[in-house]
Structure formats: C-alpha cells, structure tokens
C-alpha positions in Angstrom: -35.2 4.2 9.8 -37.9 4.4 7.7 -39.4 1.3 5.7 -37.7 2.9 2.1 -34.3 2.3 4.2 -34.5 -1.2 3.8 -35.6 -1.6 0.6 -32.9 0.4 -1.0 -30.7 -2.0 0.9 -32.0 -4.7 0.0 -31.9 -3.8 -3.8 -28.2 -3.0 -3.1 -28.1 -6.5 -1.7 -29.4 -7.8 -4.6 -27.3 -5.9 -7.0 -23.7 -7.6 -5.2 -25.9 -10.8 -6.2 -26.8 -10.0 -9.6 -22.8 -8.9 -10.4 -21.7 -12.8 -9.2 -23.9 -14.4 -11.6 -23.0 -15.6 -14.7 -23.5 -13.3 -17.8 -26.1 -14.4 -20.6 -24.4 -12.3 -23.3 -20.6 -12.2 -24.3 -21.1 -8.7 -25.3 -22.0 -7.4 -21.8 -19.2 -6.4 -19.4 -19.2 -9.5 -16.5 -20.8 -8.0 -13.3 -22.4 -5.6 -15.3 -26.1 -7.0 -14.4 -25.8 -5.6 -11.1 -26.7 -1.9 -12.7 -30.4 -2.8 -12.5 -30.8 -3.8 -9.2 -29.0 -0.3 -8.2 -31.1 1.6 -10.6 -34.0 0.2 -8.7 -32.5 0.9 -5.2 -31.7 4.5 -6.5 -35.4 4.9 -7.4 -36.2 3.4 -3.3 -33.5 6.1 -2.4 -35.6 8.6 -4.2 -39.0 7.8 -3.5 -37.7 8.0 0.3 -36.0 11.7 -0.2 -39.7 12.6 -1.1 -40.9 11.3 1.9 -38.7 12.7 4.1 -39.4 16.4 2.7 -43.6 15.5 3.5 -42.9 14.5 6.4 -39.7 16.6 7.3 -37.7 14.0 9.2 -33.6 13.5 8.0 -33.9 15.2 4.7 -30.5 15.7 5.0 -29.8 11.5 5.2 -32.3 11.4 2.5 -30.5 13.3 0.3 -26.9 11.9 0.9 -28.9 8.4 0.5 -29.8 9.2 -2.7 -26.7 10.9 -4.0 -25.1 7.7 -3.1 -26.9 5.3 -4.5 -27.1 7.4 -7.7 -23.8 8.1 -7.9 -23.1 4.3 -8.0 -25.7 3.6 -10.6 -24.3 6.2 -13.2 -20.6 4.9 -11.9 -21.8 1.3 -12.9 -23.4 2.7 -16.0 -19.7 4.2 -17.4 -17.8 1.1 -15.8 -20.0 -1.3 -17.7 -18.1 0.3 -21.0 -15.2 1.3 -19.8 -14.0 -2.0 -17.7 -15.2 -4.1 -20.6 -12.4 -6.7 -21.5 -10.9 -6.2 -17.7 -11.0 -9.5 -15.6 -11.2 -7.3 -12.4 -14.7 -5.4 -13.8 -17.4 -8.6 -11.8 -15.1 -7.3 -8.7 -15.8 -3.8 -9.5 -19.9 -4.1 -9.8 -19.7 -6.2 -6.5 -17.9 -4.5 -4.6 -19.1 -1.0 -5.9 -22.6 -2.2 -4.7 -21.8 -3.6 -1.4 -19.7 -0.3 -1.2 -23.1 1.4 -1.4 -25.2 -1.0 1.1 -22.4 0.3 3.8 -23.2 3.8 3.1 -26.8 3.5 2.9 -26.4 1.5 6.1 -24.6 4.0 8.0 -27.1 6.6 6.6 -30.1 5.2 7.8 -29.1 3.9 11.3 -30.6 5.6 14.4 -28.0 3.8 16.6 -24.4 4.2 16.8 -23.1 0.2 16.5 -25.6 0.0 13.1 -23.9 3.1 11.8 -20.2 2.0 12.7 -21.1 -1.3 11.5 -22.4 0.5 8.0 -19.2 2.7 8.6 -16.4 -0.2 8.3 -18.4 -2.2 5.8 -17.9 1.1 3.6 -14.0 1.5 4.4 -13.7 -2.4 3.9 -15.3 -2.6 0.4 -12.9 0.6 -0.7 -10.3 -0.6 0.0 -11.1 -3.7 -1.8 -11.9 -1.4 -5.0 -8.9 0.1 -4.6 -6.9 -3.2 -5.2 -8.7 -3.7 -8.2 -6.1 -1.3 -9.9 -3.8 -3.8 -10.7 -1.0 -5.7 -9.5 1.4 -2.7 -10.0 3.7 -1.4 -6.9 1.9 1.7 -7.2 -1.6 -0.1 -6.2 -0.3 -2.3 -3.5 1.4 1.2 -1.6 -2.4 2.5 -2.5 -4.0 -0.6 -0.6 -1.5 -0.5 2.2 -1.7 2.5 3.1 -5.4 3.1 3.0 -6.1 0.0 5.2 -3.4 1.3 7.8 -5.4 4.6 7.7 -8.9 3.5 7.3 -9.3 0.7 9.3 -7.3 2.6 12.2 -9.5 5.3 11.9 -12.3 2.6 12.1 -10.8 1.5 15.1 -11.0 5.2 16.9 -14.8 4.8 15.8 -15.3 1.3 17.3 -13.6 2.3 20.6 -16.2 6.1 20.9 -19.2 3.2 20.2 -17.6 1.5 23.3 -16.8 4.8 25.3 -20.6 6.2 24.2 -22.5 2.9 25.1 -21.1 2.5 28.8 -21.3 5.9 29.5 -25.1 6.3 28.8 -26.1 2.4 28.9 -27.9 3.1 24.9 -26.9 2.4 21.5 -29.3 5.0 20.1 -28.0 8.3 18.4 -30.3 10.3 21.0 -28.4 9.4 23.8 -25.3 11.3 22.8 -26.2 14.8 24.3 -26.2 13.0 28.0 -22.5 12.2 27.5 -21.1 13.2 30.8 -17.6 15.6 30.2 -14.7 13.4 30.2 -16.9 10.8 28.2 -17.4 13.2 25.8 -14.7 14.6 25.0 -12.9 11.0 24.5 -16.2 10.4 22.3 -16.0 13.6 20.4 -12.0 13.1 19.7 -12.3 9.5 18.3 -15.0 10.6 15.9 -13.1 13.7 14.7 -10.4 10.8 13.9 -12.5 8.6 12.3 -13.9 11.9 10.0 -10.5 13.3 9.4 -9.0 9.8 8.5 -12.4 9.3 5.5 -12.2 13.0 4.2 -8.1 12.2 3.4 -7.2 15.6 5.8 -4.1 16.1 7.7 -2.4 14.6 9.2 -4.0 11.5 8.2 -4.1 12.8 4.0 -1.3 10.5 2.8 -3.8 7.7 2.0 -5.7 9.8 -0.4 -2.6 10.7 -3.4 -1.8 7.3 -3.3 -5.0 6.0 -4.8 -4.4 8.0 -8.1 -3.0 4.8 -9.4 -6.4 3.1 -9.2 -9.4 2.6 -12.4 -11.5 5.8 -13.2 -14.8 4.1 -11.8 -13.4 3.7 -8.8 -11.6 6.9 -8.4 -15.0 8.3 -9.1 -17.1 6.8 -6.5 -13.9 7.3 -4.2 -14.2 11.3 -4.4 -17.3 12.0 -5.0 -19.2 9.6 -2.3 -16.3 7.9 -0.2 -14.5 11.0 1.0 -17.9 13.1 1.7 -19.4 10.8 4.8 -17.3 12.4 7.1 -19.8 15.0 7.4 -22.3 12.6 7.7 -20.3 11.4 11.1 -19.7 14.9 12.3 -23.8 15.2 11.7 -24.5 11.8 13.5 -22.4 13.1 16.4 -23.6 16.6 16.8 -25.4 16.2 19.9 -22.0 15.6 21.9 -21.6 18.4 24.2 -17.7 18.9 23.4 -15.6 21.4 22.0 -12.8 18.5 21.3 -14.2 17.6 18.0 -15.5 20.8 16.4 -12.2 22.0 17.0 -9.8 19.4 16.0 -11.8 19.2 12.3 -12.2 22.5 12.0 -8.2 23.3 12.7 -7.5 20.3 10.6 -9.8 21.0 7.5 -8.2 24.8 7.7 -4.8 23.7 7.4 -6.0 20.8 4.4 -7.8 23.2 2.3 -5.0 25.7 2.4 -2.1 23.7 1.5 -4.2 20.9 -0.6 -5.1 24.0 -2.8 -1.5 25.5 -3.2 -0.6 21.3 -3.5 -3.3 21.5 -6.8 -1.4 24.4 -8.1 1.8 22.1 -8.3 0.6 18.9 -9.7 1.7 18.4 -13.6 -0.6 15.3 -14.0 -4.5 15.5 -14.2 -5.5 13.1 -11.6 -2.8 14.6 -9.0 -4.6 17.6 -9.3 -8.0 16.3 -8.7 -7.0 14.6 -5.7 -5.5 17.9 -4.3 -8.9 19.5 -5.2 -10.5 16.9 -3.4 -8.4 17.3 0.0 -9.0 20.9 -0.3 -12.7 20.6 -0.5 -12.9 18.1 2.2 -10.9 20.4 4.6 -13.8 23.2 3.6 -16.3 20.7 4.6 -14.7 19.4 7.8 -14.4 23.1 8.6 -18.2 24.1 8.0 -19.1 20.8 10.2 -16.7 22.1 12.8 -18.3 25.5 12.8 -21.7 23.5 13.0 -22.7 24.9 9.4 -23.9 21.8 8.4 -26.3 22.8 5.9 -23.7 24.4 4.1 -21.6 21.1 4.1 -24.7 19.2 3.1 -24.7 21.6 -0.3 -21.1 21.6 -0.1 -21.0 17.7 -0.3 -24.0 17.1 -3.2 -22.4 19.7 -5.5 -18.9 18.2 -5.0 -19.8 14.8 -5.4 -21.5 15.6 -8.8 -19.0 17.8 -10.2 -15.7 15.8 -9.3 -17.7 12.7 -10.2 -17.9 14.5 -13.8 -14.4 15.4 -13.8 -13.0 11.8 -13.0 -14.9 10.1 -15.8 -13.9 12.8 -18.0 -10.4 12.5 -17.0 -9.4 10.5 -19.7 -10.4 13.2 -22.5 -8.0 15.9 -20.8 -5.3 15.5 -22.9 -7.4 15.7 -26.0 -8.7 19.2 -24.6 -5.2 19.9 -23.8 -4.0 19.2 -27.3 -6.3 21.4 -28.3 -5.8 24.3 -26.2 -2.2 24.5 -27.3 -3.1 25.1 -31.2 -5.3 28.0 -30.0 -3.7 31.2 -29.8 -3.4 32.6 -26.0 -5.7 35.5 -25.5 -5.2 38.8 -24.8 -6.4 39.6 -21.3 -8.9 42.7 -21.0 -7.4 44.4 -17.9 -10.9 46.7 -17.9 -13.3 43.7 -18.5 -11.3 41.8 -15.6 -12.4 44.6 -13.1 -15.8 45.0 -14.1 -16.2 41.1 -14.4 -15.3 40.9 -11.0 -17.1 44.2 -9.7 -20.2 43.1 -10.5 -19.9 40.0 -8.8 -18.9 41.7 -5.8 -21.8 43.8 -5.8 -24.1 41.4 -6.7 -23.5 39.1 -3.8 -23.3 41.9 -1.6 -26.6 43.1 -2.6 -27.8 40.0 -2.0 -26.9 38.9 1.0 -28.0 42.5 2.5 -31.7 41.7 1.0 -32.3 38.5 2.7 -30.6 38.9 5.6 -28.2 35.5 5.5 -25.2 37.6 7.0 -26.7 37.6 10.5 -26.7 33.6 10.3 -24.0 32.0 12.7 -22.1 30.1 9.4 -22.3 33.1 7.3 -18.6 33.5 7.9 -18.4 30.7 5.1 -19.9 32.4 2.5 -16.6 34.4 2.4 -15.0 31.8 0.6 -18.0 31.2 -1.9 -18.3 34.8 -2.7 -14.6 35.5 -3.1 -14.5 32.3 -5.4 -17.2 33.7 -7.6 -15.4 37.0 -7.7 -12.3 35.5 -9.1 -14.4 33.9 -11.7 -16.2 36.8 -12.7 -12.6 38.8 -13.0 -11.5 35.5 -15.3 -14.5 36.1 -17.4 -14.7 39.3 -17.7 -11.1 39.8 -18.7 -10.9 36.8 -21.8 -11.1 37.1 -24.8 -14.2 35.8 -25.9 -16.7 38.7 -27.7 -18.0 41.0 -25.4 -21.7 40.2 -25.6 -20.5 37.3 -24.7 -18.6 38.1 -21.6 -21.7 39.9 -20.7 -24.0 37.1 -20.7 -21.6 34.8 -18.6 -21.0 37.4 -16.1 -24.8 38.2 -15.4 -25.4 34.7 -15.8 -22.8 34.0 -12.4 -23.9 37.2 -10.6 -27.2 35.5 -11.3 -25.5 32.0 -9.7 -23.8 33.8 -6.6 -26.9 35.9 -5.6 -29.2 32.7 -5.6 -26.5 30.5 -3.8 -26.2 33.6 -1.1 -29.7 34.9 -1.1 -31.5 31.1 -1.4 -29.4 28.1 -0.8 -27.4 29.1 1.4 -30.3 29.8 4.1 -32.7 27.0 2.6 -29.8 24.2 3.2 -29.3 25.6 6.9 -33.3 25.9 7.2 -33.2 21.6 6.1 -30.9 20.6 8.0 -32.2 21.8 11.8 -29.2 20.2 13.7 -27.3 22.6 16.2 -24.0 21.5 17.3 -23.7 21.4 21.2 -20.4 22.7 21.2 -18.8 24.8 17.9 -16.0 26.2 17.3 -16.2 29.9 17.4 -16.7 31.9 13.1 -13.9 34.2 13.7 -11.8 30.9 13.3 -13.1 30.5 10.0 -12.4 34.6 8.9 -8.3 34.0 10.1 -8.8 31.1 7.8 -9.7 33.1 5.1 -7.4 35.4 5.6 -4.3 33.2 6.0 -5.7 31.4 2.7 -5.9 34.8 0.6 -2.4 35.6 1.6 -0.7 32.3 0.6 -2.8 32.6 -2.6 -1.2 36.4 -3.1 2.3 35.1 -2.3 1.9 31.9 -4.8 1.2 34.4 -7.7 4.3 36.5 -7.2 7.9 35.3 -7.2 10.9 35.7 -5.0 12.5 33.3 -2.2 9.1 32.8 -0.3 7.1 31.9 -3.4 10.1 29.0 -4.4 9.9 27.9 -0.7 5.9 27.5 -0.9 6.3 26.0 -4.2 8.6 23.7 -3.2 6.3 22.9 0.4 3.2 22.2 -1.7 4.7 20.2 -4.3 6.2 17.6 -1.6 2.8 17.7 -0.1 0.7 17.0 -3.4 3.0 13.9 -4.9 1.9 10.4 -4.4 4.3 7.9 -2.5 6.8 6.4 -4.4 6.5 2.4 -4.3 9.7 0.8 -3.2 12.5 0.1 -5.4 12.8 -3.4 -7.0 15.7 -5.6 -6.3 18.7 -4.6 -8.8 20.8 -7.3 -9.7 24.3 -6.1 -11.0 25.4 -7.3 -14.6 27.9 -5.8 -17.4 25.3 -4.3 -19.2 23.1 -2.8 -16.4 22.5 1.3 -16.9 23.7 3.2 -14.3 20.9 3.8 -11.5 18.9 6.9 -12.2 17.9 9.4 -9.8 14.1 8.5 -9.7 11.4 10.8 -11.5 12.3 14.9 -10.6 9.2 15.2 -8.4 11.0 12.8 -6.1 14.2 14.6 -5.7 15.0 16.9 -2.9 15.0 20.9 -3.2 
C-alpha cells in the first residue's frame, strides 16, 4: 500500500464527516459538503495512478482506485441537484462516501482480512444506499434480498480468509500460491461465490433487478463501481493454484451474459433494461477473469463503469428522446450500405489484429465478441438512413475504433496488468460461448415456437420481484382483484 492509499482514505473519511455536518446555506442540498473532500481524495487517487505507472507496481489497483473515487465525486456532483428537497439526500453523500472508503480499502490492501474487511464495509454501505429509495414494498424486497445475497456472499469470503490463513499461517496476498490442494480449492470456490454474488450473475442475479426501484445516484454508483470489484477479487486471488474458481465464474458469467442479454431484449421499461445490460456485461467480465484475461476485464470494467454511469444519470431524459423518436419518420434501411458498413469492419479488425500480432495471445479468444459487436454496428450504420457522406465518416471513424481497441488496447491492458492465473480455464470455453451466444441471438430475430419459448424464458428472467401483496380487506364497494401487471402472469 503505498502512502497515496491512505490519504485518499482518509479524504473519503473526511468526506462521510463533512456530509453529517450541518449546512451553512439553505440553498445547498444537506450532505452535499462532502463533494469536496471526495474531489480531493479523487485528486490522491490520481496522483497515486501516476505513481504507480513510474514506478510500475498495481497499475491495475491504481486505476480501479481512481475510477472509483471519481465515479463517486461526479455521482455526488449530479445527486447534490438532483436529491435536493429529499430528506434521505445527507444519507446518500454519507454513505456514498463511506461506500467508497470500502472500495478504496479493499483496493489497496496487500493482505486478505484488510481486503475482506474493505470488501463487507462496501456490501454494507450498498445496501444501506439501496434503502434510501423509499419506504415503498418495492425497496424493502430490494434491501432484503441484497443483504440475503451480499452478506452471504460475504460470509463465503470471510470463511476462504479463515481457510487461506490456517492453511499457510499469513494474512498476506503473496501467500496464496502455497495453498496446498484441498485448501485451495475450498479457497478458490468461496471466492468465485463471493465474485459471482457482487457482479449480480447466476444463480445468485436475483438481487440485482430488484434494485431498479432505488434513486438514480445510487443506481449509478451501483452499476458502474459496485458490480465491477468482482474482478478485482478474481485479481486478488489469482495466485490460487485451482481450477475450481476459474471455472465456476467462467461457466457462470457464460450462462449470465447470454441470457441477461436476450433478458435486455424483453424489458419494456428503461432501467429494466440497463440492469439486464449490466448482468450481461458482468458475466463477460467474470468470464475474461476466468480465462485469466484480466487485462481485458480491467478495460472491460473502466469503459463500463463510465458508459452505464452515463446512461443511469441520463435515464430520466429517455422518454423525452423517446417522444421524439416517434414523430420522426422510420428510415428506410440501405440493404447495400448494411453490408459494406459491416464489411469494412470485418476487414478492418482482421487486418488488424494480423499486423500486431494480438491473435497469438492466450485471451485473444475474447476479442471475438468485441469484433463481432463492432461489426453489427458498422452493418447498423452503414444501412441508416442518414446521408451517405455521413455514413462514411461514422463507419471509418469505428473501423478506426475497433483496429485501435484490437491492435493497441487490447495488448497494452494485458501488457499492464502482468498477473497470470495459476490455474485458467481452457479459450475454447470461451469460442462454444460465442457460438452458443450467436445462435440464441439468430433464433431471437426470427419467429416460430422456439423464438416464443425464448422470449418467454428471458422475459421471466429479466423482471424484478414482485413485493408481496397487501392485506385486502373485503367491503361492498371493493373492485374485484386484478390479475397483477401482465409481466407477472404465467405463459
């Protein structure tokens, strides 16, 4: 831990102070004073990302540090507007900080009871956040069950500390890789628990819909900071020389990304689909960890946390956009543009990835699913509507995109973050994947029997839990009892 470490702490510290304290001015939002102190931690968090790149030691923490404690200032910064008139917004800032001292603790620790401590102090202060939604029975199902989930996946964590200290007689990180086999496969398990259980994967994903119910600020530091440290475990624990782990995320991020996306595909509602987007990308970046990619889950993580961060406190301008949308004549697709769009692409990140040599990498199996990604896109592009010139300049401007990400980030990230898992799971898992996910996205498209029965299997998957029913007392004039919302009823 270096000395940076603390001080962002201890900023964060102050910054669950300075949200208690009394506000000077009426106008300001109460707890709202607790943005400086963060913005000052964020600047520690920075200032120690540049010191870890001079040094090269734990860029990778460094950067998830400072994402972070970012993250939480510009949070802070929209709540401080947005929560203004709410008498839950001093619990927000405090908690929302000490939210961010967990992370930052876990982050920094070079033992494993310092980084479970920073762990449950994290799941602890979510949870918290989370029942800051309201007194509604929607929040209360949200706050159950995330502390059944969370703190039992705490648990699992607490008990590989035990299993990890008595077998090697340390609390320090290094001592992980003399785990002897029965040890560390019991160790490697728990933590592949404790992972799943944060990133909201199957089976333990039914924690994650249920939070839609709770304020914008904290829906945005839930999914674009919360969800993401299960990576950061998965890092943590690399040096465990067991297949147990790599394997159960890996199988169990597969099996989340595919169904959470075809789950996104279902949901009516704007925040039911960013939560299925969220699962999806969380079982992505379970599955690079449990390849041992975890460069590309590093990039994975940064450039999810900013972009559904964006999304979330933009979600309340949606319908506007939608309102919008609908007065605008639909375009007429270009069927030729479509395939040229999405040619180009192709051969763009093939050239690409043949002139720097990133397909002979171990993860490159993974950028499968980026390239086919930015192929669809291109194909989208390419066949709208928009002038041609400008189709042009779109679709040179993401061949542009794909054949940096390929060509440059891709091998940078893995070249930043020099951790080699002791036992992965093997890349042909990762190509069934990808196949298995481009045939369920072919049959969704189409229709027929199988395409209702998917349908049907996502959209029980993707809908939040319905709070139980209230006590109905019987009078003359009481309606009839409905059936409950449609989502609810049975296919």
């Amino acid at each position: 831990m270096s000395l940076l470490a603390p001080l962002t702490i201890a900023a964060l510290l102050a910054a669950v102070v300075a949200a208690l304290l009394p506000d000077v001015a009426r106008r300001h939002t109460p707890g709202s004073l607790a943005v400086w102190p963060a913005a000052v931690a964020a600047a520690f968090a920075a200032a120690g990302l540049a010191s870890a790149f001079a040094t090269d030691v734990d860029i990778a923490g460094s950067a998830l540090a400072l994402l972070v404690v970012a993250l939480t200032v510009i949070v802070q910064a929209y709540a401080s507007r947005n929560l203004r008139g709410d008498p839950r917004s001093r619990s927000f800032f405090a908690l929302s900080s000490l939210a961010a001292v967990g992370s930052t603790t876990a982050i920094a620790a070079n033992d494993v009871v310092l980084l479970a401590a920073g762990w449950t102090l994290g799941t602890v202060s979510m949870i918290a956040l989370i029942s800051t939604g309201g007194a509604g029975p929607q929040t209360r199902v949200a706050v159950v069950r995330s502390a059944v989930t969370l703190l039992l996946a705490d648990a699992a964590l607490w008990a590989a500390v035990v299993v990890a200290v008595a077998s090697t007689g340390s609390v320090s990180l290094a001592a992980l890789g003399s785990l002897d086999d029965s040890s560390s496969a019991v160790v490697s398990a728990l933590v592949a628990v404790a992972a799943v259980a944060r990133a909201g994967s199957f089976p333990l994903h039914g924690w994650l819909p249920a939070t839609a119910a709770t304020t914008t600020p904290v829906s945005a530091l839930l999914h674009a900071g919360f969800v993401n440290a299960g990576a950061l475990l998965l890092l943590r624990y690399a040096a465990v020389p067991s297949a147990v782990g790599p394997w159960v995320v890996a199988v169990v991020g597969a099996i989340t990304m595919i169904v959470a996306t075809l789950a996104m595909l279902t949901r009516p509602d704007v925040k039911g689909r960013l939560v299925q987007s969220t699962a999806a990308q969380m079982g992505f970046l379970l599955l690079a960890c449990g390849l041992g990619a975890f460069g590309v889950a590093l990039v994975h993580a940064i450039g999810h946390a900013l972009y559904k961060a964006s999304l979330f406190l933009g979600a309340g301008s949606a319908v506007e956009h939608a309102l919008k949308g609908r007065a605008i004549a639909l375009p007429v697709a270009s069927r030729g543009g479509a395939i040229v769009g999405g040619a180009v692409v192709l051969l763009t990140g093939a050239a690409a990835l043949a002139a720097s040599g990133a397909i002979t990498h171990s993860a490159a199996v993974l950028l499968l699913f980026a390239w086919a990604t930015a192929v669809i896109a291109g194909a989208r592009i390419g066949g709208g509507s928009s002038p041609t010139a400008t189709r042009t300049a779109l679709v040179a401007g993401l061949a542009a995109a794909t054949a940096a990400y390929l060509a440059v980030v891709f091998p940078a990230a893995e070249a930043l973050t020099p951790v080699i898992a002791a036992a992965p799971a093997p890349a042909v898992l990762a190509i069934a994947v990808f196949a298995i996910a481009a045939a369920s996205g072919l049959v969704a498209r189409s229709s027929g029997p199988l395409a209702d029965r998917l349908f049907a299997f996502a959209f029980a998957w993707g809908r939040p839990p319905l709070p139980p029913a209230a006590p109905r007392i019987d009078t003359p004039w009481t309606p009839a009892p409905a059936d409950g919302p449609l989502e609810y009823r049975r296919f």
